[in-house]
N, C-alpha and C positions, 0 to 999 in steps of 0.2 A: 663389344661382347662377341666373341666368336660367334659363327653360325652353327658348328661343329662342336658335339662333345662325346666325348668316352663315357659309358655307361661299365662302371666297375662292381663287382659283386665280390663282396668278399663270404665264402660261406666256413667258418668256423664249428668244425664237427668235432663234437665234446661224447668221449665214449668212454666206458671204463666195463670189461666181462662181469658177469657176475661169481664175485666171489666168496660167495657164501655158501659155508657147507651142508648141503640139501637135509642132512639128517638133522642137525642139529641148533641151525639157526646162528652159526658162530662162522663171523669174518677171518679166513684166512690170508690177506693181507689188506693194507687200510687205504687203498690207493685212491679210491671214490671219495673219502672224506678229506687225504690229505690235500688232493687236487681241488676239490671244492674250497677248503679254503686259500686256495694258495691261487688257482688260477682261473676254475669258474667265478671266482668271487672279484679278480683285477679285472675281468675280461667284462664284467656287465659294469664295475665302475666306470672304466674306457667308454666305454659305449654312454653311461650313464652323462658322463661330463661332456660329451660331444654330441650333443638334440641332434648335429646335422648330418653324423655319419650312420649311415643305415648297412646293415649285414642280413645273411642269413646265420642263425646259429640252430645246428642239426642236435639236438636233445635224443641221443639212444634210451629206446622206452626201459631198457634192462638198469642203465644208469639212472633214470628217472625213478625205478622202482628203488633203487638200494639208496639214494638220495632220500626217500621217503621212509624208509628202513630206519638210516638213519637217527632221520629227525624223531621217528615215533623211541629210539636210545633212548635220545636225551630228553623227551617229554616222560618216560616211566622212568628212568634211571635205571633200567636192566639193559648196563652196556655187553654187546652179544661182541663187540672185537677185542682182542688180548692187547694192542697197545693202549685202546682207551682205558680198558681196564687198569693198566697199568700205570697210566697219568695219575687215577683218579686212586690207586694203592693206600690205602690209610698207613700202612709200616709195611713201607719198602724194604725196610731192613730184614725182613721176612721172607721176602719173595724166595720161591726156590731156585736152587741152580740150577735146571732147566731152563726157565722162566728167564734166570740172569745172563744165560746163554745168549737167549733166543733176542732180548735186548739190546747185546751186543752186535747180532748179526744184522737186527733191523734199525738201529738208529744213526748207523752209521750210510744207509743209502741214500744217497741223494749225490747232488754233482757238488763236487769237494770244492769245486774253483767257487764257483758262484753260492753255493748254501753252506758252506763249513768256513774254511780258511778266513772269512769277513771279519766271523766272531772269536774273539780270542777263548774267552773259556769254554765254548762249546770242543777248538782246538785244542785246548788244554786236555780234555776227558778223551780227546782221541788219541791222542800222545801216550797219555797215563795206558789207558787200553794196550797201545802196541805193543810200551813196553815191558811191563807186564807178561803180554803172550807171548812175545818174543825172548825173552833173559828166564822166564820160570817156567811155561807151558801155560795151558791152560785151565791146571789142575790149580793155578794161581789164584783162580778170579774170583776165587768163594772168598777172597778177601778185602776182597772192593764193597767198601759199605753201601749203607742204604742209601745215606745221603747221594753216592757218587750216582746210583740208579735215579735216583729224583730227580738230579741235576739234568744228567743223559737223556731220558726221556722227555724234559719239560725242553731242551735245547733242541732235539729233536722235531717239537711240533712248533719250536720259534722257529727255526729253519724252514719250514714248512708254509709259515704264513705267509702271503703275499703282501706285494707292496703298498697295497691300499692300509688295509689290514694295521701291517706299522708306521703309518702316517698315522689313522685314524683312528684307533682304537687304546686308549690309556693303561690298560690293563696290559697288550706288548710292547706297548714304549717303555712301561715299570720295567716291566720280568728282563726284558732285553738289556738296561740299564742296570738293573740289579745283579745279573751275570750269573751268579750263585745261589748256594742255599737254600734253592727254593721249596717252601714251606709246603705243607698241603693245602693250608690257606692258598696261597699263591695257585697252583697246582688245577682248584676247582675252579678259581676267576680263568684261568683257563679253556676248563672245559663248554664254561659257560659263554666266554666267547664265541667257540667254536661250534658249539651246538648252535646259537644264536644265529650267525652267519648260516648254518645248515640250513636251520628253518626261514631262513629270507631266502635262498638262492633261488627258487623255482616261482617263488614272487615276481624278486624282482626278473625277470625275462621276460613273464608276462606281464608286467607293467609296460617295458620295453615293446612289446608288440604292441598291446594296446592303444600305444600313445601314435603306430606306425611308423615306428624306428627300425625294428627287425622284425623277418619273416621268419617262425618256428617252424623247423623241417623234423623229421623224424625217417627212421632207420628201421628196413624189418627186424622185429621183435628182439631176438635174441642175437641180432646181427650178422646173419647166416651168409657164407657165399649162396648166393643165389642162385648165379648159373648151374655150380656144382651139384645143389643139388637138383636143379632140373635136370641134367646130362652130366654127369663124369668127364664123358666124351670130349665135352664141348670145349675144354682146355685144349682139345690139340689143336684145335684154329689157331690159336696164336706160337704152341707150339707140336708141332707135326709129329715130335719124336718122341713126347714126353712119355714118362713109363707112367701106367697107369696101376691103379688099384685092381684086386685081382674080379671084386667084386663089378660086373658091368654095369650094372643103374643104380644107385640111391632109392628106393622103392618108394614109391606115391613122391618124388620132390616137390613134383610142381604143385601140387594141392600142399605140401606143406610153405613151399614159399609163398602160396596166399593165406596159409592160415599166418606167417609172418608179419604178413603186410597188413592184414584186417586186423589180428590184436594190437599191433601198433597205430592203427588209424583208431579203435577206439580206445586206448589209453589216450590217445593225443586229444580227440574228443573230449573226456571226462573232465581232461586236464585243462585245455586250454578255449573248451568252448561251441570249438568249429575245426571240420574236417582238414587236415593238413594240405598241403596245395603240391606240396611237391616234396621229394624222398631224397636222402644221398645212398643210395644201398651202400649194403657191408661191402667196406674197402674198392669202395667205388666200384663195385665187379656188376657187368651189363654182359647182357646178352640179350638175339633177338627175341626170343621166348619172355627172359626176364622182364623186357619192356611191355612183352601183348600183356602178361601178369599184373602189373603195376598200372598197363590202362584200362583192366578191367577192375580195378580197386575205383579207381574214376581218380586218379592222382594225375595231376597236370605236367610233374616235369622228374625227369631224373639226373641225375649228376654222374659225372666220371672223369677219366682221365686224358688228357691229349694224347696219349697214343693209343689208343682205342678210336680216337677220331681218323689220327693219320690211317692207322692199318685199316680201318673200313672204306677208308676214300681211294685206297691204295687198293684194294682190293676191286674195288669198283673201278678200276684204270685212272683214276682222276691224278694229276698231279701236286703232291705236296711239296714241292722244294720252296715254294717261299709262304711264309706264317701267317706272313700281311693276306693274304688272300681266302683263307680256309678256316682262320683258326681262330677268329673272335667275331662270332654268332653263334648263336641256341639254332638248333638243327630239330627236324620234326622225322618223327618218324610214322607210318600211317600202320599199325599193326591191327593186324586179325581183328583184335577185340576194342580198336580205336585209336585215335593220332594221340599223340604224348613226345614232348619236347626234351631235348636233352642239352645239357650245358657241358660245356669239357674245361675243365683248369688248365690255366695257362702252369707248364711244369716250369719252366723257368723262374716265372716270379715269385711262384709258393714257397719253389725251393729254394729260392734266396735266403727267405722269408724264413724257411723252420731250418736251414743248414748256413747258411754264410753271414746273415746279419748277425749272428750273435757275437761277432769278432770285430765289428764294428761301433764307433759310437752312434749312439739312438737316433743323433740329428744327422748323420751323416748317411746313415742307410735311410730314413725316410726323405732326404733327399735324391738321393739314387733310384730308390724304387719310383718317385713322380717320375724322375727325368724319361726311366724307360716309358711310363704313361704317355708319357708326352712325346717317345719317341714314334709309340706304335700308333696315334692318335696322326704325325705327321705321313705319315705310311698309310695312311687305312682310305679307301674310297670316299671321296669328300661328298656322295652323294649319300651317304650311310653311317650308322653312327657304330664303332668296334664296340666289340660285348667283349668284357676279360672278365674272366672267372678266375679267382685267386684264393683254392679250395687246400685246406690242409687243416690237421689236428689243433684243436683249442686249447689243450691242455698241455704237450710233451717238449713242447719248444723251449719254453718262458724258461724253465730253470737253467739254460745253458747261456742264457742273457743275463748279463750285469743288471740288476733290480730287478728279474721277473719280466723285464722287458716291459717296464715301466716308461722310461726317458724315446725307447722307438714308438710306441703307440703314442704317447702325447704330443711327439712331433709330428708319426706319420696324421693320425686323426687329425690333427689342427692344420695340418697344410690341407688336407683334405675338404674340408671345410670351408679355408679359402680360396679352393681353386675354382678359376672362371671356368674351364671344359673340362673336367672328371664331375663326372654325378655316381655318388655311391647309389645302388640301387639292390633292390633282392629279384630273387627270381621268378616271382609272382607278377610282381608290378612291372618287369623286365617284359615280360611275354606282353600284358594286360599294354601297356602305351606302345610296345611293335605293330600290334596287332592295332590299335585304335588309331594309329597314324598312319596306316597302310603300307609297312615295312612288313614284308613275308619272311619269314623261319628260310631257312636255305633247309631242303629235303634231302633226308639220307638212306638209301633203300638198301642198305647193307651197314649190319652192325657187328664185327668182329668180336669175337666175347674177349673179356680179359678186364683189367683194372685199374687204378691208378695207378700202381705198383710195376712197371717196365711192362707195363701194357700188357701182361699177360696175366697167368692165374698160378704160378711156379710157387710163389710164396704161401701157397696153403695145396697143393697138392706136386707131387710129381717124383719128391724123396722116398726112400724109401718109410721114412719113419712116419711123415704125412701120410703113406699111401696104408700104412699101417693101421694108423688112426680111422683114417676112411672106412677098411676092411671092418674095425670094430663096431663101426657106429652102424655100416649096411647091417650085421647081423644083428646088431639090437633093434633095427627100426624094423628087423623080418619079425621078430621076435614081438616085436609091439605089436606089429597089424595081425601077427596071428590070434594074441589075446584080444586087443579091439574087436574081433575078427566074435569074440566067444561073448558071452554072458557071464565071466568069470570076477566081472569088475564089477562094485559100485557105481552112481554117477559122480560120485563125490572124488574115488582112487580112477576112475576114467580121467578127469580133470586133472588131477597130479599128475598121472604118469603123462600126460600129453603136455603137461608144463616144462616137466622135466625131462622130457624127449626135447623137447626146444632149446635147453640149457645146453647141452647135449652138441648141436646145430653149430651153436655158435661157431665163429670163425679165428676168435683168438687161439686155440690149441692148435689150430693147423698153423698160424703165423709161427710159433714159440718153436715147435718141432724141427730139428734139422742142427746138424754140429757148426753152423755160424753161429750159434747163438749163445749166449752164455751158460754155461752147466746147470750153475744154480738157479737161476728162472728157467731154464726148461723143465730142470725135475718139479719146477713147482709146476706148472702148468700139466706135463703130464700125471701129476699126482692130484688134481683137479679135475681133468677131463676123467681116470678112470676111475674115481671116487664119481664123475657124475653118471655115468654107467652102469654102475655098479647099484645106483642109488634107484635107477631106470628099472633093471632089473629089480629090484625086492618091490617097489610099488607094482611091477607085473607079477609078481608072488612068484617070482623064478627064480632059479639058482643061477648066478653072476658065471659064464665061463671062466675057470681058468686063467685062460690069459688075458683077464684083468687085474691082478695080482704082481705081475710082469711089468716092466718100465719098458714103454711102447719106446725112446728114444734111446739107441745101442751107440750113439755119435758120442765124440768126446768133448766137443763143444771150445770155445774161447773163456779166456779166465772174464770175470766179471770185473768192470775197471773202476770199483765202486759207487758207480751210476743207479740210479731208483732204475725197474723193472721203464723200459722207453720203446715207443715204437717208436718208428723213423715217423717226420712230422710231417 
């Protein structure tokens, strides 16, 4: 037996905005559910069939809350999203041309290689579709029946199931066999899968902890960049020129990034039992402030990205030219309000992992990905054991993989499990045996702000249309604290409008913002963010400005390449 092993952590952060419309309780896209069933639901299987490989997996409390949305759908049967609605349509044939529009637009997203072209007759109703809009207009398609709607939307949510899923569930191995036709009979065994799977997913995780297999992490509230809103500024550490918002502070941030972090530690509480141990923040974004915040919550460790490691080591004169030396151990930092540990992902691996294996076969990339284990393992101080952190999205990968990325996880987890020097570990138990063997944290007295994201913060502010967004949000948060400010609220419209200030926060509208990104998910997300604004405003009992009304994104964007709404993984 080796003397020497690799301590590997994989952490798996499973997030989805929230996209429910504040006034009225109704899903504006289904992407929480479809992802629940298609890859929260493989992702705890995996885990489920391999006792010996341990993770962390990061549960955003926002996702955790519309998970629970969810499930209470399908316990009342008042479905509040229009594609479930839609499954569940008694006479499709009825549906209106709007409705049959809107069907057409959403049943066809998802990655064509891997979730369309498999199934023939799913390809058959995309074909019929084209040509149709292509040979007659679109003024054609009021004459596509009911049936072809039934068809469309039930193929839709078999596309959408994961690989477990159609192993083991009878009810998609039929409908997927059956191909066509399908009934409304059919239709509800459906829903009732699906709902079913909803209601285990937040189980089984906490099973999984339970049994001390994975460490559950959690994410400020509503997923906010955090530095941003403690300093605006603080983007330009990583870049010096960036243009900023016209707006100079975020008003109260940093009380708002602990009110972040505290309703996230008690949701995780109510949910799981006992205080969280350690956080991945939104899009991995640190800053030194961010951290004194988080150790004054009493949270034990943060996450981020490697070049946030390099630039602050860089910054500190240290040298980073070789990886073997800097790049795999948890690092402490001692801030104002108490020490708190941070882990960095290794980018190479992750991105292997959510960009290059999918072009691989499954046995072939989880053989590659050990071999570098074992490369950096030959490399690493033989008096110390490397810590790799192999941190990226849970859910946006899998569909760009042949089964959902079934055949690499069964390979990568089972070599994993055999191997004599890799120990999968989380990042609790990581710190907890460093520390009880007398292996010291390496200390970092400078921490550059910036992200997982090319190590800086560009990807949620610095455009003009991001900076825009910023500008709207400062004036409604001025707007907030003047009425908090008054006795104009209830306790009850106090509690909303501060809920909905945090919707608000979030950090997915600054990602979506900016002309790389596809037209049509940006106007959806800009048509989200100022409907949440908007919604901010009338719970303040104020009149909405203006220029909310206005499409904050003036870019002309990339055509969409058929792909479901994807961050990078």
């Amino acid at each position: 037996m080796p003397t020497q092993s690799l301590e590997l952590i994989f952490l798996w952060h499973m997030h989805q905005p929230d996209f429910r419309h504040h006034a009225t309780g109704e899903f504006v896209q289904p992407w929480v559910y479809l992802h629940g069933i298609k890859d929260y639901t493989d992702m705890a299987w995996h885990l489920e069939k391999h006792p010996k490989v341990r993770a962390v997996v990061n549960l955003v409390p926002i996702l955790i809350e519309q998970i629970e949305d969810y499930v209470d759908q399908f316990q009342t049967s008042q479905l509040r999203d229009p594609l479930l609605r839609a499954l569940a349509c008694e006479q499709p044939e009825s549906l209106p041309l709007a409705t049959r529009q809107e069907l057409l637009e959403q049943c066809f997203r998802s990655n064509h290689d891997k979730m369309l072209e498999p199934f023939t007759p799913y390809r058959r109703l995309r074909d019929l579709y084209r040509h149709i809009d292509t040979t007659h207009g679109k003024d054609a398609l009021r004459y596509l029946g009911g049936q072809y709607f039934a068809d469309l939307v039930t193929w839709y949510h078999l596309a959408w199931t994961g690989e477990t899923l159609r192993r083991e569930e009878p009810t998609v191995v039929g409908l997927m066999a059956k191909g066509e036709g399908f009934t409304l009979a059919d239709r509800r065994m459906l829903l009732e899968v699906i709902g079913r799977h909803m209601g285990q997913l937040i189980d089984r995780y906490r099973r999984l902890e339970q049994r001390g297999q994975i460490e559950i992490s959690t994410t400020p509230y509503f997923h906010p960049i955090a530095p941003l809103l403690i300093n605006l500024a603080s983007a330009r550490e990583a870049m010096p020129d960036a243009p900023l918002p016209e707006s100079p502070i975020y008003p109260g941030g940093r009380q708002r990034t602990a009110w972040h972090m505290q309703a996230a530690t008690k949701q995780f509480t109510d949910r799981f039992g006992h205080a969280p141990g350690g956080m991945w923040p939104g899009e991995g974004a640190v800053s030194w402030a961010t951290a004194e915040v988080a150790a004054a919550q009493g949270l034990g460790w943060l996450a981020s990205g490697e070049a946030v490691l390099r630039q602050s080591l860089n910054a500190l004169g240290a040298d980073t030219s070789n990886r073997a030396h800097y790049a795999y151990s948890p690092y402490a930092l001692a801030t104002a309000q108490g020490k708190i540990s941070l882990f960095f992902r290794d980018d190479h691996l992750s991105d292997l992992i959510g960009f290059e294996y999918k072009n691989w076969h499954g046995r072939d990339a989880a053989q590659h990905l050990i071999a570098q284990l074992d490369n950096i393992l030959a490399q690493s101080d033989p008096q110390s054991s490397p810590v790799v952190s192999i941190i990226l999205d849970g859910e946006n990968a899998w569909e760009h993989y042949p089964y959902n990325g079934f055949y690499f996880f069964e390979a990568l987890y089972g070599a994993l499990e055999q191997h004599p020097a890799v120990c999968t570990t989380t990042c609790s138990d990581c710190l907890a045996q460093r520390r009880a063997s007398g292996e010291a944290e390496r200390t970092l007295n400078q921490l550059v702000t910036g992200s997982w994201v090319y190590g800086n913060l560009s990807t949620w502010i610095g455009s003009p249309d991001k900076n825009r967004a910023w500008d709207l949000l400062c004036a409604a948060k001025q707007s907030f604290d003047l009425v908090m400010g008054s006795a104009r609220l209830t306790p009850a419209e106090r509690e909303a409008a501060t809920l909905q200030l945090a919707a608000c926060e979030g950090s997915d509208w600054y990602w979506w913002f900016g002309d790389y990104n596809p037209p049509q998910v940006v106007q959806t997300f800009d048509n989200i963010f100022r409907h949440s604004l908007t919604e901010l405003y009338r719970l303040l009992q104020l009149t909405p400005p203006g220029t909310l009304k206005e499409p904050i994104s003036r870019g002309g964007g990339k055509p969409e390449d058929g792909g479901a709404m994807r961050r990078a993984a």
